[in-house]
C-alpha positions in Angstrom: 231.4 125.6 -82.4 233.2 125.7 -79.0 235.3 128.6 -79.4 232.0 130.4 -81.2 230.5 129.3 -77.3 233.3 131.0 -75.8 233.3 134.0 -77.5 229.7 134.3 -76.4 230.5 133.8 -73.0 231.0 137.4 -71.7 230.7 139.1 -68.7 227.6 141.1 -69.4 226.3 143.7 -67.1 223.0 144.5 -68.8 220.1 142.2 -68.9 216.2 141.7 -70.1 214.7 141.7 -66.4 211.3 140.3 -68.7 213.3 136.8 -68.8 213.0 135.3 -65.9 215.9 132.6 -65.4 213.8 129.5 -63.9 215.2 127.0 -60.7 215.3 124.5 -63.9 217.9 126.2 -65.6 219.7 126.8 -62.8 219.7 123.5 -61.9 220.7 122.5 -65.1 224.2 124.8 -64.6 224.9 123.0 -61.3 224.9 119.9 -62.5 227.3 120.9 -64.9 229.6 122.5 -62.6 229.3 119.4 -60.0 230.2 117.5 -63.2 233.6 119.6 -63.5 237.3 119.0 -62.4 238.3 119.2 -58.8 241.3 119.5 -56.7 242.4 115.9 -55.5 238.5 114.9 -56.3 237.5 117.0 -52.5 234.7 119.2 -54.4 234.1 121.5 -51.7 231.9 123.4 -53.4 228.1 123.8 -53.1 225.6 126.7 -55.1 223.1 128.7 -53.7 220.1 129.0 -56.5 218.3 132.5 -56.6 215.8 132.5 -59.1 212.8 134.5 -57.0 212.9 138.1 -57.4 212.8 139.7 -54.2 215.9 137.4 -53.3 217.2 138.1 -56.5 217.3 141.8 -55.4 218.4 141.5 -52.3 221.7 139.8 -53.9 222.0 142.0 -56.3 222.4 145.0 -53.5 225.0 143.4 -52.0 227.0 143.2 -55.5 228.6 145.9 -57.1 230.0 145.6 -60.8 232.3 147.1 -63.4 235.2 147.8 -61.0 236.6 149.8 -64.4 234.1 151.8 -65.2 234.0 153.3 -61.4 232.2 156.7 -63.1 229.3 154.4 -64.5 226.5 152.6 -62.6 226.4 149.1 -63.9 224.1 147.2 -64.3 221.9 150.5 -65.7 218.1 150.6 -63.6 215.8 148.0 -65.1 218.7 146.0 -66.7 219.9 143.7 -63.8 220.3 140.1 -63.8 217.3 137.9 -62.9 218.8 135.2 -61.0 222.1 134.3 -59.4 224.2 131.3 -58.3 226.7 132.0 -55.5 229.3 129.6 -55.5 230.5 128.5 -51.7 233.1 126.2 -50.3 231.7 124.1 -47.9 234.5 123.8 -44.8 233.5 120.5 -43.4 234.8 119.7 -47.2 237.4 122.0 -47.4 239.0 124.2 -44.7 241.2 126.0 -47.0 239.4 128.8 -48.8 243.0 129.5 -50.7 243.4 125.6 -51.9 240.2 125.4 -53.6 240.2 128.9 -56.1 240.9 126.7 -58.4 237.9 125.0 -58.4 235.7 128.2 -58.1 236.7 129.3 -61.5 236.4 126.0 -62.6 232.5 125.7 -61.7 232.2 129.4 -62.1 233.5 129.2 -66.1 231.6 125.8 -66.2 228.3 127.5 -64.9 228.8 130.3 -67.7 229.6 128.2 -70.5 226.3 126.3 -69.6 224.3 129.4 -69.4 225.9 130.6 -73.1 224.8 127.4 -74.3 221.0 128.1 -72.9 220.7 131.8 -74.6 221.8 133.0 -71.4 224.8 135.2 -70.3 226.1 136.1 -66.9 228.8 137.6 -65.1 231.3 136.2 -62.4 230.7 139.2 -59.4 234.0 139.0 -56.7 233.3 142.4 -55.4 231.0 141.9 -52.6 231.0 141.5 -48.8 230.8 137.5 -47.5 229.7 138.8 -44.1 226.8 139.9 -45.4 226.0 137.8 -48.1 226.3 135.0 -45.6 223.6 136.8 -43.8 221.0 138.1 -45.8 221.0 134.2 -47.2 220.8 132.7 -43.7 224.3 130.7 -44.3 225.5 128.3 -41.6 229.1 129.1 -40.7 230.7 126.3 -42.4 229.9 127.8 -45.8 231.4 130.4 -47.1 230.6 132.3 -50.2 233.3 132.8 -52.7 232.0 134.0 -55.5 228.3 134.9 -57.2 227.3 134.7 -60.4 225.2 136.8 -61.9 222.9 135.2 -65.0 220.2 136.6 -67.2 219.4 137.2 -70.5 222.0 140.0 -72.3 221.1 143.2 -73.6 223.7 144.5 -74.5 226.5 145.0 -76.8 230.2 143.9 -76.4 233.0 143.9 -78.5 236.2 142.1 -78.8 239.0 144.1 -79.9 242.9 142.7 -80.6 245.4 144.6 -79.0 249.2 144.7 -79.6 251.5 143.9 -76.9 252.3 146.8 -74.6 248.8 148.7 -75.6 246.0 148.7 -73.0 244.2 145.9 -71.3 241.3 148.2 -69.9 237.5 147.6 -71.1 235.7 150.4 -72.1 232.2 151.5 -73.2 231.7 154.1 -76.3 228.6 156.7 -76.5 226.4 154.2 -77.8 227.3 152.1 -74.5 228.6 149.8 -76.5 231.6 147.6 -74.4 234.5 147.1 -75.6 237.2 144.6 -74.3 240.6 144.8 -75.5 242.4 140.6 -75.9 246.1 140.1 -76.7 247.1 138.4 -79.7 247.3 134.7 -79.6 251.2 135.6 -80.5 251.7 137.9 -77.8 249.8 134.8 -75.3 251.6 131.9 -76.9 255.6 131.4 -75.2 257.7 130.5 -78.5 260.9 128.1 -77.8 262.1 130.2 -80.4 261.3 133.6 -78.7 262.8 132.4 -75.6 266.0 131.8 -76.4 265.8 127.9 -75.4 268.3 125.4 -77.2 267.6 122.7 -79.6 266.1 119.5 -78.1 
């Protein structure tokens, strides 16, 4: 059931704007996510809830998506996310942004997984400007946002497809705007003793 849960979890970038993501549900995913490993036990890391629409929007211009598919406009009008969690480091915790990555994909993943489990979907966003995020959410200095985290209900397609090693990594989307997204085989992921040459124990 797990792996079924992470095989669901994909980063969608089409949504049902009619289902509204509540501050319940998004308090539900922090709490997982607070719940989650961190480096030498510091968690650094605090989320900004955006459930409300007009702050939804304002987020969601500050994002941009599908760094892949530069000659496509994702998410399509009328199928953005409906709420967002951005994920900052809190410096007073944490001074080093670099030390704690770990733990934003950590809480990120966790936050996703959670959201899978719900009906939900999402999509980790790392292509935006901090400056003004920071601003247009009234941030104090000491907190800096990382990463945001788009979530809403999916509505749309995507496909896994198994790749042999040396093919290409690169998602794509077919006519149908279906997305595709190309995964090495678990051989080609797996390091072998065998394959690497290494002696008998």
């Amino acid at each position: 059931m797990f792996k079924d849960l992470v095989k669901a979890n994909r980063s969608y970038r089409g949504y049902d704007e009619s289902r509204r993501v509540t501050r319940e549900e998004l308090m539900e995913m922090a709490d997982c996510a607070r719940l989650a490993a961190s480096s030498v036990n510091q968690q650094p890391l605090q989320y900004y809830l955006a459930w409300e629409k007009d702050e939804v929007d304002r987020i969601q211009a500050l994002t941009k998506w599908a760094r892949g598919l530069p000659e496509l406009t994702l998410p399509h009008p009328g199928m953005c996310p409906t709420a967002f969690i951005v994920i900052c480091q809190n410096k007073e915790r944490g001074e080093s942004l670099a030390r704690f990555q770990r733990d934003v994909g950590i809480a990120a993943q966790t936050i996703l997984l959670a959201a899978t489990e719900m009906g939900l979907g999402g999509c980790m966003i790392g292509n935006f400007g901090a400056a003004s995020v920071s601003e247009a959410l009234g941030l104090p200095e000491h907190l800096s946002p990382m990463l945001i985290v788009a979530i809403g209900k999916p509505a749309e397609q995507i496909v896994l497809t198994e790749i042999a090693d040396g093919e290409s990594v690169a998602y794509y989307r077919d006519e149908h705007d279906v997305h595709y997204v190309p995964k090495r085989r678990l051989e080609d992921v797996v390091l072998d003793r065998a394959k690497l040459g290494a002696g008998e124990a």
